[in-house]
C-alpha positions in Angstrom: -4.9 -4.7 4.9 -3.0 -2.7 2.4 -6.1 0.0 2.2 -4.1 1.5 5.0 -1.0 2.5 3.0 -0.7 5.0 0.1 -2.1 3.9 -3.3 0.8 2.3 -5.9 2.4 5.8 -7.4 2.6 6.3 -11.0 6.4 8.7 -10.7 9.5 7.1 -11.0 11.2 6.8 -7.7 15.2 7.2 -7.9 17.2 5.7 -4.5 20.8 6.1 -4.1 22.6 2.6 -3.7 23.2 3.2 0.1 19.5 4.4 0.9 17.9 1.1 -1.3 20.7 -1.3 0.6 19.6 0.3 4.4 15.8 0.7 3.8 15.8 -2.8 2.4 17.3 -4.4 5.2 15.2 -2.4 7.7 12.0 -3.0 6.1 12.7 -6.4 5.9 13.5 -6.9 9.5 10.2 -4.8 10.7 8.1 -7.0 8.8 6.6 -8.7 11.9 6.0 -5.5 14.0 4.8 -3.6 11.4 3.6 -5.6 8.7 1.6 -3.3 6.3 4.3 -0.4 6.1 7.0 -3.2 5.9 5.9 -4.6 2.9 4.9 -1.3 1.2 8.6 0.2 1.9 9.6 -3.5 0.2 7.6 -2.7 -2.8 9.0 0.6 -3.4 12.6 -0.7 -3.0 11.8 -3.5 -5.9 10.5 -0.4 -8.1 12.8 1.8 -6.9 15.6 3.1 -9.7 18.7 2.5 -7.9 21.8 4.8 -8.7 24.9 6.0 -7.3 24.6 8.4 -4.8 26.7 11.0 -7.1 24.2 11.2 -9.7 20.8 11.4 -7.2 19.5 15.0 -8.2 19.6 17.2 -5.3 15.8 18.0 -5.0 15.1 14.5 -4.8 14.5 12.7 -1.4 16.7 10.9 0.3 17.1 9.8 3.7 18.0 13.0 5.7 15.8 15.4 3.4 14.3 18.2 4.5 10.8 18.2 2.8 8.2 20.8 1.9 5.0 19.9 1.3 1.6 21.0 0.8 -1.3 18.8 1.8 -4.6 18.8 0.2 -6.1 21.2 2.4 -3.5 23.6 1.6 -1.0 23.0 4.5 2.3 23.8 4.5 4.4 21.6 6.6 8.3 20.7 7.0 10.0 17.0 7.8 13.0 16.1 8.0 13.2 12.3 6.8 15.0 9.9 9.2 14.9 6.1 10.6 13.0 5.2 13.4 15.7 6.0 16.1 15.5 9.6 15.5 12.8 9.9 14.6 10.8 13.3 16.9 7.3 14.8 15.7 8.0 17.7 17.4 11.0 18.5 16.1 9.6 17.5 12.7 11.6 14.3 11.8 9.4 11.8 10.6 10.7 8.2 10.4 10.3 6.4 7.3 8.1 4.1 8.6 5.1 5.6 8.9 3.1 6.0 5.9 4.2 9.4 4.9 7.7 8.4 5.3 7.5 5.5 3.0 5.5 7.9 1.0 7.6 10.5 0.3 11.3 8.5 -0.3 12.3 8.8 -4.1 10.1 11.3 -4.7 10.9 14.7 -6.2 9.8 18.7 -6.0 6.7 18.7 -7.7 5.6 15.1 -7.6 2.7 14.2 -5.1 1.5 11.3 -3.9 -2.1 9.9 -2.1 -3.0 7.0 0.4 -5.9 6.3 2.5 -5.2 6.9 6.1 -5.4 4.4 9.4 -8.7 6.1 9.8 -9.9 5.5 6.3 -9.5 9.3 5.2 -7.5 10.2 2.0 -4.5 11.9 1.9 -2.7 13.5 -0.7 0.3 15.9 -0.4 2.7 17.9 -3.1 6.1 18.0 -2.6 7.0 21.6 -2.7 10.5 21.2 -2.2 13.8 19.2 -1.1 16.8 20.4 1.0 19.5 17.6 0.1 20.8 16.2 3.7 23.9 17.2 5.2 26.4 14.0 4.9 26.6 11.6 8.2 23.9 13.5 10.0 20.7 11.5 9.1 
């Protein structure tokens, strides 16, 4: 089952109090409709370094980041990181359940991470860079 989510990552992921309190809760209440991202979201917020949200670094992401990264095959691509309400692929918010989502949360420029996809291909992208999130808008 858990073949379908990213492989454990070996980086440090920091979470402001706020994002670790919300994504805790949420996770937890999706565990019966989506199982598999559910409890990998739960196992980054157990390994997750929790600080206050004044001393999160700016180019690490948070919910609301904008996010550069590079995928394996070279692609460039840009996602805004949101919950599942707003989340919109073609505007390129990606909700943070989905296995990129929980992916990429904590992470920071430079750092990369790989899973094995729904379709049994693996992924692996870079992160390139972070835009920090405009306050009360994700």
């Amino acid at each position: 089952m858990r073949q379908n989510i990213k492989q454990r990552r070996e980086h440090e992921i920091v979470l402001s109090e706020s994002d670790h309190a919300k994504l805790t809760g949420l996770a937890e209440s999706s565990l019966d409709r989506l199982p598999e991202i559910a409890e990998e979201l739960l196992s980054e917020m157990d390994r997750a370094k929790i600080k206050p949200l004044s001393r999160i670094p700016a180019n690490v992401i948070r919910m609301g980041s904008k996010v550069t990264f590079r995928s394996g095959d070279g692609e460039v691509k840009t996602v805004t990181l949101v919950y599942p309400g707003k989340a919109d692929i073609a505007e390129g918010k990606v909700s943070i359940l989905t296995p990129v989502g929980a992916a990429l949360i904590g992470l920071r420029e430079g750092q990369s991470v790989a899973w094995t996809s729904r379709a049994g291909r693996r992924l692996e992208i870079e992160i390139v860079s972070v835009e920090a999130p405009v306050e009360g808008v994700n």
